[in-house]
C-alpha positions as CSV (number, residue, x, y, z in Angstrom):
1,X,-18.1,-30.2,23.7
2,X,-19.7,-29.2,20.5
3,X,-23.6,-30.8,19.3
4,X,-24.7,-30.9,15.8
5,X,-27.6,-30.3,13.5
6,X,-28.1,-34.2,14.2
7,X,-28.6,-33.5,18.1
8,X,-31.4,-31.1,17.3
9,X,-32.8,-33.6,15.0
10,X,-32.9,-35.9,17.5
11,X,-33.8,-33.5,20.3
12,X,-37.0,-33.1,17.9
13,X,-37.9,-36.2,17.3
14,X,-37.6,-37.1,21.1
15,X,-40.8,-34.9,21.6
16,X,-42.7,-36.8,19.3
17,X,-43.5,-39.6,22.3
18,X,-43.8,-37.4,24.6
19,X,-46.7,-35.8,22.5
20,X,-48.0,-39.2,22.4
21,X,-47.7,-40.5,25.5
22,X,-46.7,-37.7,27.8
23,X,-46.3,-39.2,31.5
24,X,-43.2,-38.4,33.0
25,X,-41.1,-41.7,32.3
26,X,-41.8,-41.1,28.2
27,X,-40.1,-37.7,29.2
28,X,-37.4,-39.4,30.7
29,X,-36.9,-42.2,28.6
30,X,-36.4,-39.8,26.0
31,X,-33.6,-37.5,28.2
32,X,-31.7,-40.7,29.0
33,X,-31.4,-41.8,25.5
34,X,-30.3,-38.5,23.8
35,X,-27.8,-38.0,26.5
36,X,-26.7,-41.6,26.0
37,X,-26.1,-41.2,22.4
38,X,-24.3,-37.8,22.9
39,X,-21.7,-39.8,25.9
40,X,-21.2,-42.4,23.1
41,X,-20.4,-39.9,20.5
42,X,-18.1,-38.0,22.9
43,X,-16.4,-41.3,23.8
44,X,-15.9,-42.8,20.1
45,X,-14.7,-39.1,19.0
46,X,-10.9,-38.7,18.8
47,X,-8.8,-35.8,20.7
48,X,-8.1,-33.0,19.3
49,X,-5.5,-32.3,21.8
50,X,-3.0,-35.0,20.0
51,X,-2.2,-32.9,16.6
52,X,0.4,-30.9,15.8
53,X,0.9,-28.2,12.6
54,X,3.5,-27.0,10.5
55,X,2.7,-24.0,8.1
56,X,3.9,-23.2,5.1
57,X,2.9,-19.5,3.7
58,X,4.7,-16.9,1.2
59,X,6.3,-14.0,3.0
60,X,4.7,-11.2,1.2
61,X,1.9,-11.1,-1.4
62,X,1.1,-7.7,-3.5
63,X,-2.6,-6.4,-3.1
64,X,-5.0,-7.4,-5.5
65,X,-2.9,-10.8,-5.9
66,X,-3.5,-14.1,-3.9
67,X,-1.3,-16.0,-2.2
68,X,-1.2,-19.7,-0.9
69,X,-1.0,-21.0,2.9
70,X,-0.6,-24.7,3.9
71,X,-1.5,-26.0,7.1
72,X,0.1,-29.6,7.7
73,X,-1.8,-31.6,10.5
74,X,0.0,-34.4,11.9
75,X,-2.3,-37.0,14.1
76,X,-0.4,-37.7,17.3
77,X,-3.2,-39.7,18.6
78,X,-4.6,-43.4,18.3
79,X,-7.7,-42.9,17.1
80,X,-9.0,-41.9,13.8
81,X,-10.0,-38.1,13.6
82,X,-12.6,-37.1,11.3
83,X,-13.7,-33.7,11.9
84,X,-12.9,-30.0,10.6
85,X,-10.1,-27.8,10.9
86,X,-10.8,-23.7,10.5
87,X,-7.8,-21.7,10.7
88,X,-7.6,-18.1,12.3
89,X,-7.0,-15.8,9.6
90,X,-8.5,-12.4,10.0
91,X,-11.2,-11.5,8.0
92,X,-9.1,-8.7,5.6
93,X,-7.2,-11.7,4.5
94,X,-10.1,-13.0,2.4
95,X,-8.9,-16.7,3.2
96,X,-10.4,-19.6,1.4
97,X,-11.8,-21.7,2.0
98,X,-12.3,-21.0,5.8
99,X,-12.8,-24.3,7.5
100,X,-11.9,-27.5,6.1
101,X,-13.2,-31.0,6.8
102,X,-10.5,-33.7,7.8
103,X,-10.1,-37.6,7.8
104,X,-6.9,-38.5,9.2
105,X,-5.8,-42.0,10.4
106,X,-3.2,-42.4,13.1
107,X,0.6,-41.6,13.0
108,X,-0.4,-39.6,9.4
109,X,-0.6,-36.2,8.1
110,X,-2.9,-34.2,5.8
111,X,-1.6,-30.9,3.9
112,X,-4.8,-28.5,3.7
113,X,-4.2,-25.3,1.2
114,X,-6.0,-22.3,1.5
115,X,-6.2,-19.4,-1.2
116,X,-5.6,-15.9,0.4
117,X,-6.7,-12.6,-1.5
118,X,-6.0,-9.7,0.6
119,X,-8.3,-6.7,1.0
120,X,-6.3,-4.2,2.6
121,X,-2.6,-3.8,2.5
122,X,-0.1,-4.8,6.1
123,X,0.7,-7.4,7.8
124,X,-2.0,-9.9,8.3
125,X,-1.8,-12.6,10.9
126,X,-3.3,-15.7,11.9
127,X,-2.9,-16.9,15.7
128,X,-4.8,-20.0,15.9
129,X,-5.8,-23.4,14.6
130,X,-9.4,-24.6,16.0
131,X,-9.7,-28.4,15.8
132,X,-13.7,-30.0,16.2
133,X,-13.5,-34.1,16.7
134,X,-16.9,-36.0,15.7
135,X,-17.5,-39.0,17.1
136,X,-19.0,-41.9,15.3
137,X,-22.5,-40.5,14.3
138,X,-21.6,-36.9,14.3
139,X,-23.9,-35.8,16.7
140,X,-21.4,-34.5,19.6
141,X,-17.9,-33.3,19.3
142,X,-14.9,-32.0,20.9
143,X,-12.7,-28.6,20.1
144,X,-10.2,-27.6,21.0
145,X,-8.1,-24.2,20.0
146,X,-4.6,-24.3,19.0
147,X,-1.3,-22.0,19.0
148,X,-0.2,-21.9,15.7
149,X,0.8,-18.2,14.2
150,X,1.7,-16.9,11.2
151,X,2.0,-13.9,9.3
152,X,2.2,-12.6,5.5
153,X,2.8,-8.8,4.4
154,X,0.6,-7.7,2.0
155,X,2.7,-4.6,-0.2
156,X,1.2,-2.1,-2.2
157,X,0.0,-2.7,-5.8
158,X,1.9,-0.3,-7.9
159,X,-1.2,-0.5,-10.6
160,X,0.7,2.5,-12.1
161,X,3.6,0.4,-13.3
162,X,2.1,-0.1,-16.4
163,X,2.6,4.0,-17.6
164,X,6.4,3.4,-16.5
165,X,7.7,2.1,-20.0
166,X,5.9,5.2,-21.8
167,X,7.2,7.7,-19.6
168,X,10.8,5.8,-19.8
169,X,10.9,6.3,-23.2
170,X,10.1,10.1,-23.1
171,X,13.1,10.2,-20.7
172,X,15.0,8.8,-23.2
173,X,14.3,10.7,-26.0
174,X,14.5,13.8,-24.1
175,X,18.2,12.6,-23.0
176,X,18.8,12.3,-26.3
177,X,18.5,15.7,-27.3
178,X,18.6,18.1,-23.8
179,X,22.4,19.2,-25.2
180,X,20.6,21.1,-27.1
181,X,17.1,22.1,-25.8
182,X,18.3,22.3,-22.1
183,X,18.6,26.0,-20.8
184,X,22.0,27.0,-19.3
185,X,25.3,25.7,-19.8
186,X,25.2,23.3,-17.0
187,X,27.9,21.6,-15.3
188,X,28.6,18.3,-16.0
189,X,31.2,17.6,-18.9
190,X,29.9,16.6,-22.0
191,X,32.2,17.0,-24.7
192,X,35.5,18.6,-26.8
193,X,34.5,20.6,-29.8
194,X,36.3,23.5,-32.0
195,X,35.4,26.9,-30.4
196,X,33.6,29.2,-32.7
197,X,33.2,33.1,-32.4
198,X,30.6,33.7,-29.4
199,X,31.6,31.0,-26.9
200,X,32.7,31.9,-23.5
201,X,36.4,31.8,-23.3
202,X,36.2,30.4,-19.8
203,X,35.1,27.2,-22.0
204,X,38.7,26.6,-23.7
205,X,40.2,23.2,-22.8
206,X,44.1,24.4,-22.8
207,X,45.8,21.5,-22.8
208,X,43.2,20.1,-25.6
209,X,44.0,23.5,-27.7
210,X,48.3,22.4,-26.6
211,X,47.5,19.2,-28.3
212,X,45.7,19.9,-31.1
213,X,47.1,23.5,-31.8
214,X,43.4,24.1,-32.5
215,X,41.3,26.2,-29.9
216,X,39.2,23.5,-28.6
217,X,36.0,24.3,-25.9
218,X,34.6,22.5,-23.7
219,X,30.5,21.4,-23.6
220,X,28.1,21.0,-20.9
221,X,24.8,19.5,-19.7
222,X,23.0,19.6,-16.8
223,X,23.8,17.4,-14.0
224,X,22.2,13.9,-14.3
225,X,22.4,12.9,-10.6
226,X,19.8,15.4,-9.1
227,X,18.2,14.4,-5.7
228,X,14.5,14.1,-6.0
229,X,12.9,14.0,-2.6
230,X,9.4,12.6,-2.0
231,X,7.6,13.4,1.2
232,X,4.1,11.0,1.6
233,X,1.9,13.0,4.1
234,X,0.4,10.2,6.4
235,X,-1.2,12.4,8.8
236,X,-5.5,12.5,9.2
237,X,-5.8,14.2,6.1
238,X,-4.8,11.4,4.1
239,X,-7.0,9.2,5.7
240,X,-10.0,10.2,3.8
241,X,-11.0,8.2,0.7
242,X,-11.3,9.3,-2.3
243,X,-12.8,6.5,-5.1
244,X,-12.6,3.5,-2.8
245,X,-9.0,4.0,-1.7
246,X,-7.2,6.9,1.1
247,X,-5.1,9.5,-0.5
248,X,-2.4,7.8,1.3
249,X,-2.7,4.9,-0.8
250,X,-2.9,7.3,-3.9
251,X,0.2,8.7,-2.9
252,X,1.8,5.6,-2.6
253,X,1.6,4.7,-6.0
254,X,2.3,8.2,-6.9
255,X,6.0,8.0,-4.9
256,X,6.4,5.0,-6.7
257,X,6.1,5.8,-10.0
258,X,7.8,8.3,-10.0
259,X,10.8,7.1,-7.9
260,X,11.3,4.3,-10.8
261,X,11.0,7.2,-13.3
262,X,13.9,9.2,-11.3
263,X,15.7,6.8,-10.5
264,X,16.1,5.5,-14.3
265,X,16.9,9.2,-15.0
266,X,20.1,8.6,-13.0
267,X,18.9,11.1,-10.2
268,X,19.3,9.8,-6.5
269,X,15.7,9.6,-4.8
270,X,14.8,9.4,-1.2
271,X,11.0,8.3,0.1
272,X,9.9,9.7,3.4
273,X,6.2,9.3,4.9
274,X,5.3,12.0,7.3
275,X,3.4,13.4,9.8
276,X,4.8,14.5,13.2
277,X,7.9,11.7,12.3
278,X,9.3,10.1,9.8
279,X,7.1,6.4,9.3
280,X,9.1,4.9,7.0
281,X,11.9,5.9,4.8
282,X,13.9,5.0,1.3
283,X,16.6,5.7,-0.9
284,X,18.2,4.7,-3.5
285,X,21.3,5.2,-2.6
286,X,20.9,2.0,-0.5
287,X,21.6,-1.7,-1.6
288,X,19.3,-3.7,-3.5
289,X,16.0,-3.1,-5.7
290,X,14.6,0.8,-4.8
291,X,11.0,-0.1,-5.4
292,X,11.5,-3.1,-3.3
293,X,12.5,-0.8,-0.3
294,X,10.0,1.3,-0.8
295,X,6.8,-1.5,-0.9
296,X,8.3,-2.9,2.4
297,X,9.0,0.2,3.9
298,X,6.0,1.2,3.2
299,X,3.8,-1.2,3.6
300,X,2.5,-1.3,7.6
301,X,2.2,2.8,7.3
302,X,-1.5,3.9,8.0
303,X,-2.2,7.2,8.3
304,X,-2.0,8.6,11.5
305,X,-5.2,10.9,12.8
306,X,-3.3,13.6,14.3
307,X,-2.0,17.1,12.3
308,X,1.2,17.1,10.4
309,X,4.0,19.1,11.7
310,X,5.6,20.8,8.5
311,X,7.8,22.6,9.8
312,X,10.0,19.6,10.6
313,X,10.1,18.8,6.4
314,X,13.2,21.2,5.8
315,X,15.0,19.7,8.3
316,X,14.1,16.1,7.2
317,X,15.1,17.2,3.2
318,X,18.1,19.1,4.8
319,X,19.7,15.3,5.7
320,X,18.7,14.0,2.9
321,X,19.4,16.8,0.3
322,X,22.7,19.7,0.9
323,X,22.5,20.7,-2.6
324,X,19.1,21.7,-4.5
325,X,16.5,19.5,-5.1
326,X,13.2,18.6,-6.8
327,X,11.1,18.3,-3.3
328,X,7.4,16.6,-3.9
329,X,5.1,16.9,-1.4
330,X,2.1,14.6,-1.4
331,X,-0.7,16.3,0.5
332,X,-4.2,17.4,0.2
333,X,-5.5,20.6,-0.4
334,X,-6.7,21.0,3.3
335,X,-7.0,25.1,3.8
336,X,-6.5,24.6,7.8
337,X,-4.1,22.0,7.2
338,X,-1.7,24.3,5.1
339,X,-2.6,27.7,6.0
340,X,-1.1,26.8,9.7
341,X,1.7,24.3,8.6
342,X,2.6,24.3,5.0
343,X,2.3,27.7,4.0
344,X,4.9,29.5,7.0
345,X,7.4,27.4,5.8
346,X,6.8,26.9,2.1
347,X,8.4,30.3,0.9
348,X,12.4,28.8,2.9
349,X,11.5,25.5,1.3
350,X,11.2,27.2,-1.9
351,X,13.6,29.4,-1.5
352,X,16.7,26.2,-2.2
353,X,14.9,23.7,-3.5
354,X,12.5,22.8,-6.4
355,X,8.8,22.4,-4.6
356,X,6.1,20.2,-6.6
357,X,2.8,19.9,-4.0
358,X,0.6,17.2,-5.7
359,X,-2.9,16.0,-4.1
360,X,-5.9,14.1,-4.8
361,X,-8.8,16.0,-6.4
362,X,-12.3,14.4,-6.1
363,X,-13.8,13.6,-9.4
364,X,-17.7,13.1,-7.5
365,X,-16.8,17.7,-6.7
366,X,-17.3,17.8,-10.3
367,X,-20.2,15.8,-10.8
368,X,-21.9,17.1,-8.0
369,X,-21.4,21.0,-9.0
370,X,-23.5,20.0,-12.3
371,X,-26.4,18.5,-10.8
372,X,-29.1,20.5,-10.1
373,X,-32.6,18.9,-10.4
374,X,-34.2,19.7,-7.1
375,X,-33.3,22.2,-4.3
376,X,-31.7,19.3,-2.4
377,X,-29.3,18.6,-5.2
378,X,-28.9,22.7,-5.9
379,X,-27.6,23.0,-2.7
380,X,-25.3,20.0,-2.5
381,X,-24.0,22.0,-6.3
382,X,-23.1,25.0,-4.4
383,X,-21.1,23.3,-1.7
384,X,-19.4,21.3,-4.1
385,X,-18.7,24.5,-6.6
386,X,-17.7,26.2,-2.8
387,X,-15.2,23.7,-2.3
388,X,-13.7,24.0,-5.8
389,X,-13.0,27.4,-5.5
390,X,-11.4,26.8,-2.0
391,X,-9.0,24.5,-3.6
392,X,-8.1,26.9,-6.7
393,X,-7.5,29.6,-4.4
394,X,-5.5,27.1,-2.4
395,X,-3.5,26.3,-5.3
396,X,-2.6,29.7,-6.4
397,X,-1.5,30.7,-3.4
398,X,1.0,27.8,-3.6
399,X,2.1,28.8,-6.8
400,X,2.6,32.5,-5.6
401,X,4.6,31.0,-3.0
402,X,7.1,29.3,-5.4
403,X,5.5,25.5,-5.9
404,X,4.7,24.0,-9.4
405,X,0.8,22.3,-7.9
406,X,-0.3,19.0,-9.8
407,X,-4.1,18.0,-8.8
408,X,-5.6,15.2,-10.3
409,X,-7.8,12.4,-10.3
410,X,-6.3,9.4,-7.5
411,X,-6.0,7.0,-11.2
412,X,-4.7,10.2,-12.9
413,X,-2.3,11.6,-10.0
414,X,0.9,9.3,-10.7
415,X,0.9,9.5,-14.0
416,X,0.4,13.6,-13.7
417,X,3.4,13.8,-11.3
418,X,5.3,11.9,-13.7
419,X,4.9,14.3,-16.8
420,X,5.7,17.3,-14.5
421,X,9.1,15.9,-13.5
422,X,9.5,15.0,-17.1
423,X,9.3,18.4,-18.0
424,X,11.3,20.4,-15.3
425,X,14.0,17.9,-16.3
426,X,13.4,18.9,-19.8
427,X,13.0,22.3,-18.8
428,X,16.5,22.3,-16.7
429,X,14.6,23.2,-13.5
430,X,15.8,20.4,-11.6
């Protein structure tokens, strides 16, 4: 049994005669009468037992877009309902509106749409349906609670798919002309051309020279299908936020970006988020739209408040890589974190493959540094400036250790990581 705002309206203006006359049957004239009207309510209000639902809701919805849900209620009963429905979403959903009033006659149904516009990314669930039944002068009611689930996955926004057209068109132009500006002979077959004095003799096509009885060479490029490796860390370190969003998010849009990029490039990518385990994995080399594997792989993976264990990476990019390969590692700059994990094992990585470490850097670090109006803020300066030169040294000890570091802004990162594997493919680094 539920009352409403009318029952304390009435419970109010029952005191009024017992102000005026108070003897004690005034007082319970006035109990006796409230209760009577809230029986009759109860009596005239119809069940909320005899419904039934059927949802209908999209399976997946990016973040930052909305999505519709229906809820169909079917009356099972005989009496006319006329009450409110309020469905179970959780709050991250951002459903809308909430609770919805209802008028349904017998034997009929009533579809009620909701808006959702998710806040976080996962899968969001609802479990259950509550029901409230007014009876005839909506002072008393009955609810009751319902079984009626549903989910929707909520992917990640690739916001950063709108630099992918630019940064496709540098990969084409640069395809255009690497015969020429790409270092080393390579060794994928390009071409048949007439050999001129200086070129390696190990280049002459024979049978071409039989045919043409013409010495006739051989040309090469680089080879296209490279294996670009991405490596998400999802361990505590990526849980912190950094401009309203975690770095794990950051590097989310980072993989993606640049998998579309590599993957356009005609290189074979594989997506792995790590911290003591793989969380979620993705190649290319499967079936079906890359991105799409990625967003749904991808999508349920929070990070996980424990240390990473890098020394499990080359084993993981060993499976997924025998030959060389551009290997990008999406941490933070965490001195503990690397100095016992990434660091004993960066110089083997290293060693046969192509390392790129890129991480977040904290814009408000740089903004803090500059203010200094008061010793409070002069001393917040110093432990931002501090920090800073942690990170540099950080970074040049990676980069003495063999990796190319890219360290940018979390709006700035993809984008940054995108140029750099632009130009080590330009650069014939890959």
């Amino acid at each position: 049994m539920v009352l409403s705002l009318r029952c304390l309206a009435l419970s109010l203006l029952g005191i009024i005669p017992v102000l005026i006359w108070p003897t004690t049957a005034t007082v319970w004239w006035c109990v006796l009468t409230l209760v009577g009207i809230i029986s009759l309510d109860l009596l005239t209000a119809a069940s909320p037992r005899a419904v039934s639902f059927t949802r209908e809701i999209d399976s997946s919805v990016r973040l930052d877009e909305s999505a519709h849900s229906a809820l169909i209620v079917h009356q099972l009963g005989r009496r006319r309902l006329r009450g409110s429905v309020r469905d179970g979403w959780q709050p991250t959903a951002g459903a809308h509106p909430v609770q919805q009033n209802l008028d349904l006659p017998p034997g009929e149904s009533r579809r009620l749409t909701m808006t959702l516009t998710p806040s976080r990314r996962g899968t969001l669930n609802t479990r259950v349906v509550t029901v409230r039944s007014w009876g005839l002068l909506g002072v008393a009611g009955r609810q009751v609670t319902h079984p009626a689930p549903g989910r929707i996955t909520v992917l990640p926004p690739f916001r950063s798919r709108k630099h992918l057209p630019s940064r496709l068109a540098r990969l084409r132009e640069m395809d255009g002309r690497s015969a020429i500006q790409t270092r080393g002979a390579g060794n994928e077959f390009d071409s048949l051309r007439d050999y001129v004095r200086g070129d390696d003799v190990r280049s002459i096509d024979w049978r071409a020279t039989a045919r043409r009885q013409d010495l006739v060479v051989r040309t090469w490029r680089p080879e296209r299908d490279r294996r670009v490796v991405i490596v998400v860390d999802s361990s505590r370190t990526a849980a912190a936020r950094v401009q309203n969003e975690t770095r794990f998010d950051t590097g989310i849009e980072t993989a993606l970006l640049l998998a579309a990029l590599a993957q356009s490039g005609g290189d074979r990518v594989e997506v792995l988020a790590f911290d003591r385990q793989v969380r979620a994995r993705a190649s290319s080399t499967t079936k079906g739209s890359l991105l799409n594997h990625m967003v749904t792989a991808l999508a349920d993976v929070e990070p996980r408040l424990l240390a990473a264990d890098w020394t499990q990476v080359p084993v993981e990019v060993s499976r997924v890589a025998r030959q060389r390969a551009l290997v990008v590692l999406v941490t933070s700059l965490d001195a503990g974190a690397l100095q016992e994990g990434l660091f004993p094992i960066l110089p083997q990585l290293a060693r046969h493959h192509q390392v790129l470490v890129a991480s977040v850097a904290d814009p408000e670090l740089a903004e803090l540094s500059n203010q200094i109006d008061d010793p409070g803020s002069a001393f917040m300066a110093a432990a931002a400036q501090r920090s800073q030169l942690d990170e540099a040294g950080l970074v040049q000890m990676l980069r003495h250790a063999g990796a190319d570091v890219v360290q940018a802004a979390p709006t700035h990162l993809p984008t940054a990581v995108a140029d750099t594997y632009l130009r080590l493919k330009s650069a014939g680094r890959l």
